[in-house]
N, C-alpha and C positions, 0 to 999 in steps of 0.2 A: 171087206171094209172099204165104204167109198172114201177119196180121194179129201173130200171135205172134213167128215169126222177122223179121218188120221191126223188133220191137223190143227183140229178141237182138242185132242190127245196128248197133241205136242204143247199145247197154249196151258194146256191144264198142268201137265205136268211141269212147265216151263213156272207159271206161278207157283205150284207147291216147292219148289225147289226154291223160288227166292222168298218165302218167307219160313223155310226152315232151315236155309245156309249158315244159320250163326253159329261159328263155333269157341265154346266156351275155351277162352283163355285165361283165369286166372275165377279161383274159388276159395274167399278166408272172408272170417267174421260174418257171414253173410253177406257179403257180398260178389253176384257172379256180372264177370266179365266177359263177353264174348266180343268177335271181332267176323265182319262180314268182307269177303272179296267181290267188287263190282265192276265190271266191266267198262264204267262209265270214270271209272277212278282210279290211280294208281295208288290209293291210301285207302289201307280197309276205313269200313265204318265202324263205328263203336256202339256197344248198345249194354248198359248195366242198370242190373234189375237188383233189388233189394228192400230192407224191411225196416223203416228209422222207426225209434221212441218220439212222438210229441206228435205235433197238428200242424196240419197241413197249410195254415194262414203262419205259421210261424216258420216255416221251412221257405214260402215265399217272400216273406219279410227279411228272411235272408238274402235270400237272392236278388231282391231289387234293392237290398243295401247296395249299390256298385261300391260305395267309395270303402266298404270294406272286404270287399272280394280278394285280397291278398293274405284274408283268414283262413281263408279256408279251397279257394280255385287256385289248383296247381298252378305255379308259375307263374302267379300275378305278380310284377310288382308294385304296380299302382291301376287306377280304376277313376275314370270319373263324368259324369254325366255329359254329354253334353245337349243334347235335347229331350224334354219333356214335353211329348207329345200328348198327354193323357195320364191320369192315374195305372193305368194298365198295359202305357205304350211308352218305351225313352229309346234314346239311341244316345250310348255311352264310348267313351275309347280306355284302351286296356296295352297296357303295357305288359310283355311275357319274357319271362329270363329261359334263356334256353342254354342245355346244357355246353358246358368246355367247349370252347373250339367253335361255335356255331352263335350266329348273329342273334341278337336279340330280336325276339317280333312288337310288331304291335298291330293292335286289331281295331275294326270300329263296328258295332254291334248293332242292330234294331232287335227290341226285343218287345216284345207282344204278349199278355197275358188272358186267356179264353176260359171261361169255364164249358163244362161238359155235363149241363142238368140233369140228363138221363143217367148219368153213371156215378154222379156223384163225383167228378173230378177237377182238378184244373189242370189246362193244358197250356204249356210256356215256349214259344214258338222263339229263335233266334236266329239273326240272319245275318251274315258280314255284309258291310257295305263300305268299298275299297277303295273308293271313291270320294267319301264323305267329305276329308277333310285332304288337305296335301300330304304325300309323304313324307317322314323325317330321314335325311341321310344315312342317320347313324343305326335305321332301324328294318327288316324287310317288314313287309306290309301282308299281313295274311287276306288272300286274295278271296279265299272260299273257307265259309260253314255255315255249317247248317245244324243249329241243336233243339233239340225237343225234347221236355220235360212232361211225362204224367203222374200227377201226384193225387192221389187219391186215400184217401182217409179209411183203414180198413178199421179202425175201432178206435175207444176212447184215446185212446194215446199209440196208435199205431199209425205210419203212411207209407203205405206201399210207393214206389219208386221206379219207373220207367225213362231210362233215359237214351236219348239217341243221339249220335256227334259224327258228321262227317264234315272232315277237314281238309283244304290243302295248305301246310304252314306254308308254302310261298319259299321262295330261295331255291337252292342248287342241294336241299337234304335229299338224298337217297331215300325211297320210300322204302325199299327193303329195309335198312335200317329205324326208319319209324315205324314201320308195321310190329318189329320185332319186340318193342318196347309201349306198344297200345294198352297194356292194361299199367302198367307205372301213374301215367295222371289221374285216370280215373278211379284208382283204389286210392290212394292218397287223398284227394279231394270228399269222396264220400265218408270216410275215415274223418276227416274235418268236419263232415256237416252232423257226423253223427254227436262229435263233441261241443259242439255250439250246440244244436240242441237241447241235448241234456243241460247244459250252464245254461239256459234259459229260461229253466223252469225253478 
């Protein structure tokens, strides 16, 4: 074995490994949660897949609701625009209650919306940007995330659900301790969108 293909071997295996790393943390109602460890991060990623009732313009119409996002996204306690970029582009700010004991966040978002023509999907790209606005005292300021939405329409009244979240909430939290608790928001939240939904129709 030459020298070169041992470490085509290593590269190959090195990518099959980080796209099959996730492991499932947390499985009810349909809904699975896994959780990925990266090297580039002290806070797993989050990745939950699942299967909602209704349409997939109706699932985004939630979502670019900001200012009602404390219906249904963990933690919100308020939500509100602050630039409109585009029909398909805003950058909002977001207020997050965090549990006992632990400072409140608050966050400021660019969020982007793409469709996917070949596959029939739309893809919803979100970014913090920490910068945006000045910090409030009374609040830490989430430094880093990164979220992506694939929402794809598998039949009349079905949309399949790809979602991706890596976060640093910012502050003195132990990641050990937020890692331990990674599937709490996002079952909660999906659990919400499942019930707007159905009231929708």
């Amino acid at each position: 074995m030459t020298r070169a293909f041992f470490f085509v071997l290593i590269f190959i295996s090195q990518v099959a490994y980080s796209q099959s790393g996730w492991v499932l943390k947390k499985e009810k109602n349909g809904i699975f949660i896994y959780g990925l460890k990266k090297d580039t991060s002290d806070f797993n990623s989050i990745k939950v897949e699942t299967e909602l009732k209704g349409k997939a313009e109706d699932l985004l119409s939630i979502i670019l609701d900001v200012e009602n996002h404390n219906k249904w996204a963990y933690g919100t306690k308020s939500a509100t625009v602050l630039k409109r970029i585009s029909e398909k582009e805003i950058i909002f700010y977001k207020e997050l209650k965090s549990p006992a004991l632990v400072s409140d966040r608050d966050i400021v978002v660019q969020l982007k919306v793409l469709s996917i023509p070949a596959v029939n999907s739309i893809k919803i790209e979100s970014i913090a940007l920490p910068d945006f606005i000045p910090a409030k005292k009374n609040l830490v300021r989430v430094p880093k995330s990164n979220e992506t939405w694939i929402i794809k329409q598998s039949e009349v009244q079905k949309i399949k659900v790809s979602y991706y979240l890596q976060i640093d909430p910012g502050g003195t939290l132990p990641p050990l301790l937020v890692n331990l608790f990674i599937d709490k928001g996002p079952y909660e939240t999906f659990e919400k969108l499942r019930e707007l939904l159905v009231s929708s129709h």
